[in-house]
C-alpha positions as CSV (number, residue, x, y, z in Angstrom):
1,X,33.2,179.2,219.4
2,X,34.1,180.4,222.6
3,X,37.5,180.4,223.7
4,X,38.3,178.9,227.0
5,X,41.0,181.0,227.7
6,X,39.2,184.2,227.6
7,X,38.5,184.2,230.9
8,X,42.4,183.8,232.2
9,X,43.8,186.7,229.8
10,X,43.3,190.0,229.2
11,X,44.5,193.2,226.6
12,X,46.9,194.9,229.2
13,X,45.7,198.2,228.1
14,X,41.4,197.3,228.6
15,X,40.2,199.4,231.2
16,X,39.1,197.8,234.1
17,X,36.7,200.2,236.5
18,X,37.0,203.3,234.4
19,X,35.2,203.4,230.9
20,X,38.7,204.9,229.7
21,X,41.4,207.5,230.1
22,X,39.8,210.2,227.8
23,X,39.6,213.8,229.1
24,X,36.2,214.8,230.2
25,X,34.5,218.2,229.1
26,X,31.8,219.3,231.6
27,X,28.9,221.7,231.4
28,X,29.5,225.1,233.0
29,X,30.5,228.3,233.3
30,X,31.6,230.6,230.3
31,X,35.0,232.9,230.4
32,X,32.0,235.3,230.1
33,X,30.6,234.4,233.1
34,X,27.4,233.1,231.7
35,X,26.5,229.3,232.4
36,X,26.7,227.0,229.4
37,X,24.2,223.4,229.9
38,X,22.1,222.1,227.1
39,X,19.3,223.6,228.7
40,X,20.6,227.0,228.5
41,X,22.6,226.6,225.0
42,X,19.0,225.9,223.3
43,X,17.7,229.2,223.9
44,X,19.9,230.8,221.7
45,X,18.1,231.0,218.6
46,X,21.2,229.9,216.8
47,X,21.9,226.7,218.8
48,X,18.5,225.9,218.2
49,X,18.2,226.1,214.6
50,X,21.3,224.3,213.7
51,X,19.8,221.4,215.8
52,X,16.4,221.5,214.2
53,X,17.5,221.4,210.9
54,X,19.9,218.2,211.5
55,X,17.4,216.7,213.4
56,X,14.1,217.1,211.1
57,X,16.6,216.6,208.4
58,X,17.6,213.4,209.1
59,X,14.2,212.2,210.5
60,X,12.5,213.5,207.1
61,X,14.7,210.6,205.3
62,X,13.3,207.5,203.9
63,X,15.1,204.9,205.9
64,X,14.9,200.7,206.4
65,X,16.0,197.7,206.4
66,X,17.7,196.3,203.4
67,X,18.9,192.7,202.3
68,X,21.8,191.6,200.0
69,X,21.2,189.1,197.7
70,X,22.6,187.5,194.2
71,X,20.8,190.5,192.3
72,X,21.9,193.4,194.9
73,X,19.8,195.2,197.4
74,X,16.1,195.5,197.9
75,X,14.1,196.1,200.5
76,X,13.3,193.4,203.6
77,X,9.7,194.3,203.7
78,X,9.1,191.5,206.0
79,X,11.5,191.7,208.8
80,X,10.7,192.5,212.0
81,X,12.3,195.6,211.9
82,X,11.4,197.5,209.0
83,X,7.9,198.0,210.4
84,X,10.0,199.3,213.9
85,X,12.4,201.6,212.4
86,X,10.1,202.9,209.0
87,X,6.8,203.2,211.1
88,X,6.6,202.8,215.1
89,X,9.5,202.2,217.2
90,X,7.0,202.1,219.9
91,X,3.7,202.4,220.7
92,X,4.3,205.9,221.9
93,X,5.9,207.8,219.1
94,X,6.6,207.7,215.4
95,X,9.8,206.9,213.4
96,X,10.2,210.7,212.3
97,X,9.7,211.8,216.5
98,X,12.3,208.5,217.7
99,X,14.7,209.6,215.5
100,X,14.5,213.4,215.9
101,X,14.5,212.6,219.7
102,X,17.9,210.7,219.3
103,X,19.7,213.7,216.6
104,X,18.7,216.2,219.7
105,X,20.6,214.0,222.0
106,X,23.5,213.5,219.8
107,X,23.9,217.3,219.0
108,X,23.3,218.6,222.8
109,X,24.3,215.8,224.5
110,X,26.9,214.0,222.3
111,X,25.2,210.5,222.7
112,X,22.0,208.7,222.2
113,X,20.6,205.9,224.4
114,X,17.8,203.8,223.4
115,X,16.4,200.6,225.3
116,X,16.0,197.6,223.4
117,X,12.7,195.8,223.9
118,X,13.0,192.1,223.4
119,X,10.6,189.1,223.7
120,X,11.0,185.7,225.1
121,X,12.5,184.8,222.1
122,X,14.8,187.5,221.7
123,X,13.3,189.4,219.0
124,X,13.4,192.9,219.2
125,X,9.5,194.4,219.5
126,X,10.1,197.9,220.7
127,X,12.9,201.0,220.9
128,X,12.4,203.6,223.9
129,X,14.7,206.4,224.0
130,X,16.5,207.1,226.9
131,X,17.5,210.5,228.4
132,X,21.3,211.4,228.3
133,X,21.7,213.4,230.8
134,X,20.6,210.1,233.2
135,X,22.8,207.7,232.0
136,X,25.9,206.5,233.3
137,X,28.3,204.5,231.3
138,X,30.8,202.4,233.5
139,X,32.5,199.0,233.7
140,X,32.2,196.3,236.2
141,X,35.4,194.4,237.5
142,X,35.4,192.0,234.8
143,X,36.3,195.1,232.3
144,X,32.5,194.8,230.8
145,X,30.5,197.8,230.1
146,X,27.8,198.6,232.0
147,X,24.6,201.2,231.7
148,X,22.9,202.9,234.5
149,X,19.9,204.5,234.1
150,X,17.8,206.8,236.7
151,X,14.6,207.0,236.8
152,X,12.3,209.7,237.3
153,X,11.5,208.6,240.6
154,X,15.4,208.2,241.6
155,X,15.6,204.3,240.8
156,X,18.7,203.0,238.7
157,X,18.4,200.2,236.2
158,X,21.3,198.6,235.3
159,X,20.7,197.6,231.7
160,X,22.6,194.7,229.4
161,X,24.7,196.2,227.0
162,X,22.9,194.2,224.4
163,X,19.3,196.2,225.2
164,X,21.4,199.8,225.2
165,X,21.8,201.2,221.5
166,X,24.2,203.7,222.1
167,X,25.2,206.2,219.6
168,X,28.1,208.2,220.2
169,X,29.0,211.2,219.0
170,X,32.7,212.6,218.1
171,X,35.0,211.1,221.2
172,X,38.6,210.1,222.7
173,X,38.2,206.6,223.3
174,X,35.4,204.9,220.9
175,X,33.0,204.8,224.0
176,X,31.4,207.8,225.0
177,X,31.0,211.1,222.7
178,X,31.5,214.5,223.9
179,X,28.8,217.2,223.8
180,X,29.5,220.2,221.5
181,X,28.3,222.2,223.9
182,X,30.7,221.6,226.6
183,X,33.5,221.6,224.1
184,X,32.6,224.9,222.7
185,X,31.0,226.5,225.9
186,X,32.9,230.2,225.7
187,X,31.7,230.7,222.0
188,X,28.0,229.6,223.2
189,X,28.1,231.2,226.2
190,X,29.2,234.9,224.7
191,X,26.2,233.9,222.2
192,X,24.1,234.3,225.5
193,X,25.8,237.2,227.1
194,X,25.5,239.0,223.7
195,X,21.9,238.4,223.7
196,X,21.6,239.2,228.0
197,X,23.4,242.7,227.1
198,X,21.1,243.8,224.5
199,X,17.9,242.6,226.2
200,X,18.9,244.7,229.1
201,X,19.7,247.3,227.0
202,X,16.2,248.0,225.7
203,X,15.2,247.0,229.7
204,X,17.1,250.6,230.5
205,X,15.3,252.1,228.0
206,X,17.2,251.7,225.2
207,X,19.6,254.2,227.4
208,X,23.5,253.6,228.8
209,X,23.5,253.4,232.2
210,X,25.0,256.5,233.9
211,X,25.7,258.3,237.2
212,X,23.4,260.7,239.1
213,X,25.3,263.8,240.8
214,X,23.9,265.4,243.4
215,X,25.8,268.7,244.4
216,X,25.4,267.7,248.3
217,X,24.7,264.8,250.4
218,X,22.1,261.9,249.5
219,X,20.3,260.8,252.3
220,X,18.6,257.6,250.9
221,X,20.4,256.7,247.6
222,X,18.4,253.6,247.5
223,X,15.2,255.1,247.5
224,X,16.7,257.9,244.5
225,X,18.3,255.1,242.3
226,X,14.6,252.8,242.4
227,X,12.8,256.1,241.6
228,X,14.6,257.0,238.7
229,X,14.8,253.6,237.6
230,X,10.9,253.5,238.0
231,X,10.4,256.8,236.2
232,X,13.1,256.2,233.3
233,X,14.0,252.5,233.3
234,X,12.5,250.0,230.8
235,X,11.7,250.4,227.5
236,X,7.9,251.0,228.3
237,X,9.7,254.0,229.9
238,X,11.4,255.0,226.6
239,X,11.2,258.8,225.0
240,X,9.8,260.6,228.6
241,X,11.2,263.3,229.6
242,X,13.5,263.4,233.1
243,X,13.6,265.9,235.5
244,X,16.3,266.9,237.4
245,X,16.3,268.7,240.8
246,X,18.5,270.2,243.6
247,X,20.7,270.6,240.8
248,X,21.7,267.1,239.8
249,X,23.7,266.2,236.7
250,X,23.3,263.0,234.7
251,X,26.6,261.6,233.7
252,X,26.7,258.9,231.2
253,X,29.2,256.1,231.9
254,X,28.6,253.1,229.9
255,X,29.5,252.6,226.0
256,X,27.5,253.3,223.3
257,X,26.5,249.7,221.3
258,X,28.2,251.2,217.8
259,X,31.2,251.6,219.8
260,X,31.0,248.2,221.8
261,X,30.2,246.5,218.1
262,X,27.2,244.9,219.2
263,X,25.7,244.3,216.4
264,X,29.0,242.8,214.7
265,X,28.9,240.4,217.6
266,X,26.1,239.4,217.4
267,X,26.0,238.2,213.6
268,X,30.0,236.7,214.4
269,X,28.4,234.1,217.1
270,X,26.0,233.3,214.5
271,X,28.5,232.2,212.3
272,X,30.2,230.5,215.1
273,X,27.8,228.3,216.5
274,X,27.0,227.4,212.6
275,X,30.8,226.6,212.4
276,X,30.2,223.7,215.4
277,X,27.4,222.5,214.2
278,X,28.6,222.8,210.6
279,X,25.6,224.5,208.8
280,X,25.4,226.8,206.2
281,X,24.5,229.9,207.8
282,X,21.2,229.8,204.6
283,X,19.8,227.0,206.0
284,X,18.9,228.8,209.6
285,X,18.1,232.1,207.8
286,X,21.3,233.9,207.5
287,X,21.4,235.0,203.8
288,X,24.1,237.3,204.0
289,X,26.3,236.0,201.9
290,X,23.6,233.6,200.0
291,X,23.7,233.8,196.3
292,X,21.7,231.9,193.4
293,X,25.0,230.8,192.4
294,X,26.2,229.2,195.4
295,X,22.9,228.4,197.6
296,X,22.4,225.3,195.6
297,X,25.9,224.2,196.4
298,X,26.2,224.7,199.6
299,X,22.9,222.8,200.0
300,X,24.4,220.0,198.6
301,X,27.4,220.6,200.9
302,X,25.4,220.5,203.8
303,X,24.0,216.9,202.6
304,X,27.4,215.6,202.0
305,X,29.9,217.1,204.6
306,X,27.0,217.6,207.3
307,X,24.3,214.5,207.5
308,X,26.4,212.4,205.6
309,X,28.6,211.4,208.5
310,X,25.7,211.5,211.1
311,X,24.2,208.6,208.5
312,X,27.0,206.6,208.6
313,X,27.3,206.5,212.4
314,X,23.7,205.6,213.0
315,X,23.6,203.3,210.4
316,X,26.7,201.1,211.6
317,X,25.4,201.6,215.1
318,X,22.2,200.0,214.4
319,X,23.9,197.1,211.9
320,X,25.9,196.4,215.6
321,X,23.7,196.4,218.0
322,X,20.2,195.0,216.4
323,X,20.8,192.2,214.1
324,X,22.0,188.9,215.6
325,X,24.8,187.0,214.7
326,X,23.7,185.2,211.8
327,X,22.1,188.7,210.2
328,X,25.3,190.8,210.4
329,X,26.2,191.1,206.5
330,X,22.8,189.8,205.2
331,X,20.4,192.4,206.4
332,X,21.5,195.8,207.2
333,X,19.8,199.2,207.3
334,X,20.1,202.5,205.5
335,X,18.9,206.2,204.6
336,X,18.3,207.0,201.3
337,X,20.2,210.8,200.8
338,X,19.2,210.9,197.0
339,X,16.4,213.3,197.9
340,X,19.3,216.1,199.3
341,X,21.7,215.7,196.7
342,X,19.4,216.6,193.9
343,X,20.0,219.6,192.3
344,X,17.6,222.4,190.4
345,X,15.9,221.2,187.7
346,X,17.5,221.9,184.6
347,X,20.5,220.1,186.0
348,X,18.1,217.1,187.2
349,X,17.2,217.0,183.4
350,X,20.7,217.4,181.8
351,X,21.8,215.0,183.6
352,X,19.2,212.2,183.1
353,X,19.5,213.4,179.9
354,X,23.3,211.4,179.6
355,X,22.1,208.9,181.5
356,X,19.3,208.0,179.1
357,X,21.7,208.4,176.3
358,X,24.4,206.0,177.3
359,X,22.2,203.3,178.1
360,X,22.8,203.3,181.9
361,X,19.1,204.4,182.9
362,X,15.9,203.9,181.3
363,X,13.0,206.0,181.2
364,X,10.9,204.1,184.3
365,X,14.4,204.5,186.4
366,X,14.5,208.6,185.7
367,X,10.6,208.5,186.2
368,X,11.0,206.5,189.3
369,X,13.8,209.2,190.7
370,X,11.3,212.0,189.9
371,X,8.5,210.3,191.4
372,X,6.4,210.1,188.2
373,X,3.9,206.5,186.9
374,X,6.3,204.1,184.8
375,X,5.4,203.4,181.3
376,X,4.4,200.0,180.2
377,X,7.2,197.5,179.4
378,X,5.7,197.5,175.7
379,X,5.8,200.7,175.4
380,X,9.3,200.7,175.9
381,X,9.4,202.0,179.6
382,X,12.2,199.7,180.7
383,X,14.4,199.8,177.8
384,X,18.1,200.4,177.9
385,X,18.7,202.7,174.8
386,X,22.2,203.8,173.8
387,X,23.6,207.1,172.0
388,X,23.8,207.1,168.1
389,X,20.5,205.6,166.4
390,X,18.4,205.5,169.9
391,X,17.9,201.6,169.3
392,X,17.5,199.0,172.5
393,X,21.0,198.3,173.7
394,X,20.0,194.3,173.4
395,X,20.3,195.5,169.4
396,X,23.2,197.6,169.3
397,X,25.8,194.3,167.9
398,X,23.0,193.0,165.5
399,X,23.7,195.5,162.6
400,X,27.6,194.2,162.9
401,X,26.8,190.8,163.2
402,X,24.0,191.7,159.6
403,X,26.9,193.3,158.2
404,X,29.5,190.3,158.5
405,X,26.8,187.8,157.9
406,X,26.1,189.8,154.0
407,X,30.4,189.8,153.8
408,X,30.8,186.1,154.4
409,X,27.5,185.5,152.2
410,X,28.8,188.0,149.2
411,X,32.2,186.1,149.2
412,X,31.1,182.6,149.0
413,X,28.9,183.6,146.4
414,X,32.0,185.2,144.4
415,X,33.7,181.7,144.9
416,X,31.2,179.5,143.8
417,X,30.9,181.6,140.7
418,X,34.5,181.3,140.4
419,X,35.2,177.7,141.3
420,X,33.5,175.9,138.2
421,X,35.6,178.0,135.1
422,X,38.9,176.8,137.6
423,X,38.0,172.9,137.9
424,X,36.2,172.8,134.5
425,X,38.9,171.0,131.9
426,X,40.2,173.4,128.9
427,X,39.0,172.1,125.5
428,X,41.6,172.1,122.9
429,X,41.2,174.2,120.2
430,X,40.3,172.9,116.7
431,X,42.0,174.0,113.4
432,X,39.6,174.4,110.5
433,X,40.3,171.1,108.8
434,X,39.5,169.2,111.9
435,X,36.3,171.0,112.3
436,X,35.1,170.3,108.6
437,X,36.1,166.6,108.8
438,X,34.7,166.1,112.2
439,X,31.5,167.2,110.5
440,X,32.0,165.1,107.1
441,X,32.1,162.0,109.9
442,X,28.7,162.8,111.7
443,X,27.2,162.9,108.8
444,X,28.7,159.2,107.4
445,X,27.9,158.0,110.9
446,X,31.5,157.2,111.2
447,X,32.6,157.0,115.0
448,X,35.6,159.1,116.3
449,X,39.3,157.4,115.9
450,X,40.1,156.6,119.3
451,X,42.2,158.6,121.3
452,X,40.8,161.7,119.5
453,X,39.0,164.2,122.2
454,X,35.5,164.8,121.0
């Protein structure tokens, strides 16, 4: 229910024509003087694999939609969007290109915009990317957000907030992410000045730049500098031999690369940009410091610490902005990471291996998880055994419940046997005499005296 009184009161601290106070981090220029804009930061070869391996990473995982129920989770094969997120968010691309379209724009950009398609009837039937970079997040005078989009042709769209799934990345104020690479612009942009230095390096000839002395006056020093640097410059140019007239001296003046540590730079920025991105330097082809001890751990680091989080943010940012109402809680979607945090095999198989033993998994669930045919239900694919005598765990009471059924059996036996000698009356015991005259009588025919016990 609405209230009425929404309208007449407001949070004193809700922005009103600003999306919030939050500092802003802009694209630009480097402390190394180099400019720093996505465009630029994805030409280093280190920017570039970090964000390919998120990016394909993510968009490699199985993902859908999933309902709750009395008996836990399955899949909502027939909801309208588990064919739109699994398969074709649009005509135009795929599931694996949507999503490794929006990890790029998280990653460079900081956030992802994609337009919501609805029909008359409000159900969603398509999801179209948007780029970041021509987006403009505001708020109208009523405190409401508000999305801008330029087109290619210069045209802004103002789009509902409910058609805009925004994702953003790490930020001040909820609203709008930041980019990594305009919070970490100096360490990306000596990345590129490293990289500028030694490509003209080898430009020079694989030479440091010096000073040409001539013993009297130059005439045209314009016309001797582009000579020499046509005769010696360039690494096409590299190994000839240079000839020096009206005595002229060559003078060295620039530092050699051992000295300037440019190859320790270089290898220090790659670690760096991994550090922002957070990626194990393995996974982009640094195996420096990869062992067959610890690559499989940081793999499983990566899967944890890394796409973990980026998971969790799409997934809650998708629950919010496509289901209706009546949905939230009911139907939600999800990645399934299981695939990254498996680990060699022999720990695959040691592990299954307690599973199997303490009745928790049966051999269809580990054949499931390694993507193997179940067995038949009577042949025992689906049974729950436990540790000991390997027997179905629907058994594992019955030889208790044999055992006190043979007690209880065994003892009522004992006092039925006993209970007949105990309620049975004692006879007396006969002298001699009595016997011999109590067999004189039956012999007369004579009946017993009363009162005598016979």
């Amino acid at each position: 229910m609405k209230n009425p009184f929404q309208s007449l009161f407001r949070a004193r601290d809700k922005p009103r024509n600003v999306v919030s106070a939050a500092p802003t981090f802009y694209f630009g220029t480097a402390n190394s003087g180099k400019s720093v804009t996505p465009r630029s930061a994805i030409q280093v070869t280190t920017v570039y694999a970090c964000v390919r391996v998120i990016a394909e990473t993510i968009a490699s995982l199985p993902f859908g939609v999933y309902e709750s129920t009395e008996h836990g989770s399955q899949k909502a094969m027939e909801h309208e969007l588990q064919r739109l997120l699994h398969d074709e968010p649009n005509p135009e691309m795929t599931s694996f290109v949507w999503r490794e379209t929006m990890l790029t724009h998280l990653l460079l950009y900081g956030n992802s915009y994609t337009q919501i398609i609805r029909s008359g009837r409000n159900h969603i039937v398509g999801l179209y990317p948007l780029l970041p970079d021509k987006m403009e997040v505001d708020r109208d005078s009523k405190g409401t957000l508000t999305y801008t989009y330029t087109t290619t042709d210069g045209k802004q769209v103002l789009l509902d907030p409910m058609d805009v799934l925004h994702i953003p990345g790490l930020g001040f104020d909820g609203i709008v992410g930041y980019s990594p690479i305009a919070l970490e612009r100096n360490a990306i942009g000596l990345g590129i000045a490293t990289e500028e230095y030694g490509s003209k390096f080898f430009e020079n000839g694989a030479r440091p730049s010096g000073i040409l002395t001539h013993p009297g006056t130059v005439k045209e020093p314009k016309r001797l500098r582009d000579s020499w640097n046509a005769a010696y410059g360039g690494s096409s140019n590299s190994g000839k031999v240079a000839i020096l007239e009206e005595n002229m001296t060559y003078t060295p003046i620039s530092l050699p690369n051992n000295e300037a540590q440019f190859l320790e730079t270089r290898k220090f920025q790659v670690e760096e940009i991994c550090r922002i991105f957070r990626v194990p330097p393995h996974l982009i082809g640094d195996l420096s410091r990869a062992t067959f001890s610890n690559i499989e751990h940081m793999s499983i680091d990566f899967a944890v610490h890394t796409i973990r989080p980026w998971l969790v943010r799409i997934e809650q940012a998708m629950n919010r902005a496509l289901f209706v109402e009546n949905e939230k809680g009911h139907f939600y979607v999800q990645f399934n990471i299981d695939g990254l945090m498996r680990g060699d095999y022999k720990s695959r198989m040691e592990g299954y291996a307690i599973a199997r033993q303490n009745g928790w998994m049966s051999a269809n669930d580990i054949r499931a998880l390694e993507n193997l045919n179940p067995i038949a239900q009577e042949e025992g694919g689906d049974a729950y055994l436990i540790n000991g005598n390997m027997i179905p765990i629907g058994m594992a009471g019955l030889g208790y419940l044999l055992s006190a059924m043979n007690t209880t059996q065994n003892t009522e036996e004992s006092s039925e046997e006993t209970n007949p000698s105990e309620e049975k009356e004692e006879q007396p015991k006969r002298s001699p005499q009595r016997r011999k005259r109590k067999k004189e009588e039956q012999q007369n025919g004579e009946a017993p005296d009363a009162g005598q016990s016979v």
